[in-house]
Steps between C-alpha positions, in 0.01 A plus 500: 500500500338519152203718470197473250257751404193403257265709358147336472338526160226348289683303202811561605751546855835782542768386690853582681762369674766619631676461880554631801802700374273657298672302186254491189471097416224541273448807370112573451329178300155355408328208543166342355230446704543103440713209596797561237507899722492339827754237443731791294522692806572201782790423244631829531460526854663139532791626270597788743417270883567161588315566840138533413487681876699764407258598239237756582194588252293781477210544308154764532193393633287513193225284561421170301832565232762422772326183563657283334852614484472553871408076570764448218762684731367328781532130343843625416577547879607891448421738779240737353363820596190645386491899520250725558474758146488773748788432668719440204351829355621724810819330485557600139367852556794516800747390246449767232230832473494405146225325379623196347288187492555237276483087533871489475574782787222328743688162458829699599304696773391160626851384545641741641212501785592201590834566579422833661166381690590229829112499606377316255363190518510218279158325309495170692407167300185545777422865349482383147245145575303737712441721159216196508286591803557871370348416135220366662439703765455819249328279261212428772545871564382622087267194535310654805517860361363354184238356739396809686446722134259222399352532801465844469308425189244266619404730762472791226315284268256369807427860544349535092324157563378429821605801771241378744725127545763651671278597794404193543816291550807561766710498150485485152804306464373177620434167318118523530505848350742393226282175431148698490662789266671235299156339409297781518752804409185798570243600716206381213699166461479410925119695452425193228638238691370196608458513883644093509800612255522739689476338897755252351781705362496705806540199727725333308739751463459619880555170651136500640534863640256605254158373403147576390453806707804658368398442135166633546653826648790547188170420254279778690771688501570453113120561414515880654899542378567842363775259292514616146487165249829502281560191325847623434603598867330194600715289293808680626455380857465160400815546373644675752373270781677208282819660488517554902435164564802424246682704732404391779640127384796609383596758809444184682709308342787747566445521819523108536858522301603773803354299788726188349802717496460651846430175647838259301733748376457842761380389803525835674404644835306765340182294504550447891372873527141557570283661185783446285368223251643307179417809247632739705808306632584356192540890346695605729734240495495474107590869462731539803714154357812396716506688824870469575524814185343716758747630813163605677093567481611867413666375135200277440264795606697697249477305229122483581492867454416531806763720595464908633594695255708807633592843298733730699726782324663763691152688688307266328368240667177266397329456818221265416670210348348229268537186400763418169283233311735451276556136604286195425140567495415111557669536774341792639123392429594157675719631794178770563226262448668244796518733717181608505376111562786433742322803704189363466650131624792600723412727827869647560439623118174645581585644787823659346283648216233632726811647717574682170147639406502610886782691423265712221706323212249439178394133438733450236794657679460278774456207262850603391650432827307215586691356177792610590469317813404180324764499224735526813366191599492310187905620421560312861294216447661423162828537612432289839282259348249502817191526465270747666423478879216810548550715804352330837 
């Protein structure tokens, strides 16, 4: 078997070869970042294997740099593995207590985890297409935080303007409020308005909800506002109304791409469970990637983060565990934020949270279980391919 280890750069790629003898082939060498680099190192692997499946590769996880070596390895047919950093960095620390870390020794370190290391599981040509869903998925997720700080603003700004409005309306993130404070960005603005302007933008942008009445009441309102008059602030929410419903276009957009690619290329059971929807489904998914990587829920859990952690040394012992976090956040906000709609939607999830808050366990601790329980079900589901039949 010949064993590759790559370490991930910028500009530029470290690699080694050697065998499972523990021969040197290729003693530590780099690569460019481009297509000359790539093909320079699937010559030299082709020089020393005539089987392409007795070649293993090994390269970091180091976000969007191993991209496109790792679909050029893929094209090439070469099973690839794509390490966790943290688990290469034990592994060196267990080989040495020195503290040597260089590209050149991680390539080597690499390697020789490979040979040493039988669990691991090999990047899938289904792994590295699903790198798709997982772009978009966290690009909808930056688009909505985006979102909500804008949103934050509006409601800061409304405050200066016109603090009597949001009294007056279930929300102030709704397209009537956003069309009124787009036309008339302050409390004197709506006070000057004509009442028709007025009774028409409201019912317009309402869908008939809104009328006369309700424009009469934001003018009255307006007349008596405490609202200070800034030109300047009122300007900014124009602005900042604009750029939410930008966002709002393009965050639906994205979420169209990730409907499309759950319904033709996924097609998974996930979206059988009740209060588990395209956003959060698609997340999960995305950052969870091929299933068969995963020898149970526990590992997926783990790499979650979502994992005890324990301390014991000699009379030492932490009593009152807590959770790692060291694993994928995205994964984490998504996993916790479907469970707590699947409990809404799904009575044997209710009922197995209010079972835990019975027991005296703090909302969030019972939360914790509850998504336990439903990345159980998921890890079955996946691997089954059923979908899900709720509890009689």
């Amino acid at each position: 078997m010949i064993y590759v280890g790559i370490d991930v750069a910028k500009d530029k790629h470290d690699c080694f070869i050697t065998n499972s003898d523990g021969e040197v082939l290729f003693k530590s060498f780099t690569i460019s970042n481009n297509r000359d680099g790539f093909e320079t190192l699937f010559q030299r692997i082709e020089s020393v294997s005539d089987d392409l499946n007795k070649v293993k590769v090994g390269l970091e996880a180091t976000g969007h740099y191993s991209y496109n070596l790792l679909g050029f390895l893929l094209d090439k047919g070469l099973t690839t593995f794509v390490i966790n950093p943290l688990h290469t960095n034990l592994y060196r620390k267990s080989l040495s207590l020195r503290k040597t870390k260089t590209d050149k020794v991680d390539s080597r370190t690499i390697a020789t985890m490979m040979m040493s290391d039988m669990n691991l599981k090999s990047y899938s040509d289904t792994s590295y297409h699903n790198e798709d869903l997982k772009s978009l998925t966290r690009y909808r997720f930056d688009k909505v935080k985006e979102r909500a700080k804008l949103k934050s603003s509006v409601s800061r700004l409304i405050c200066i303007l016109f603090p009597e409005l949001e009294k007056l309306v279930p929300t102030l993130h709704m397209a009537s409020v956003y069309a009124l404070l787009s036309e008339f960005p302050s409390a004197d603005a709506v006070a000057n308005a004509h009442l028709t302007r007025l009774s028409n933008l409201l019912s317009e942008s309402s869908k008939g909800r809104y009328g006369k009445d309700t424009a009469i009441t934001f003018r009255d309102a307006a007349k008596i506002s405490i609202g200070s008059y800034m030109p300047a602030k009122s300007l900014e929410l124009k602005h900042t109304i604009k750029l939410i419903r930008e966002l709002t276009v393009e965050i639906d957009e994205i979420e169209a791409a990730i409907k499309r690619i759950m319904d033709e290329e996924i097609q998974s059971p996930i979206l059988t469970i009740p209060g588990i929807s395209y956003r959060m489904g698609a997340m999960i998914i995305a950052e969870v990637g091929d299933f068969s990587r995963f020898d149970s829920a526990d590992k997926i859990l783990a790499y979650a983060g979502m994992s005890p952690s324990t301390y014991q040394s000699g009379q030492l012992d932490n009593c009152y565990s807590h959770m790692e976090k060291r694993g994928s956040r995205y994964l984490r906000y998504a996993l916790y934020n479907a469970t707590k709609y699947v409990c809404h939607w799904d009575k044997s999830f209710g009922a197995y949270l209010e079972k835990k808050r019975s027991e005296g366990k703090h909302y969030n601790v019972a939360l914790s279980h509850a998504t336990k329980k439903l990345v159980r079900l998921i890890f079955a589901m996946e691997k089954s391919g059923k979908a899900y039949l709720p509890a009689a």
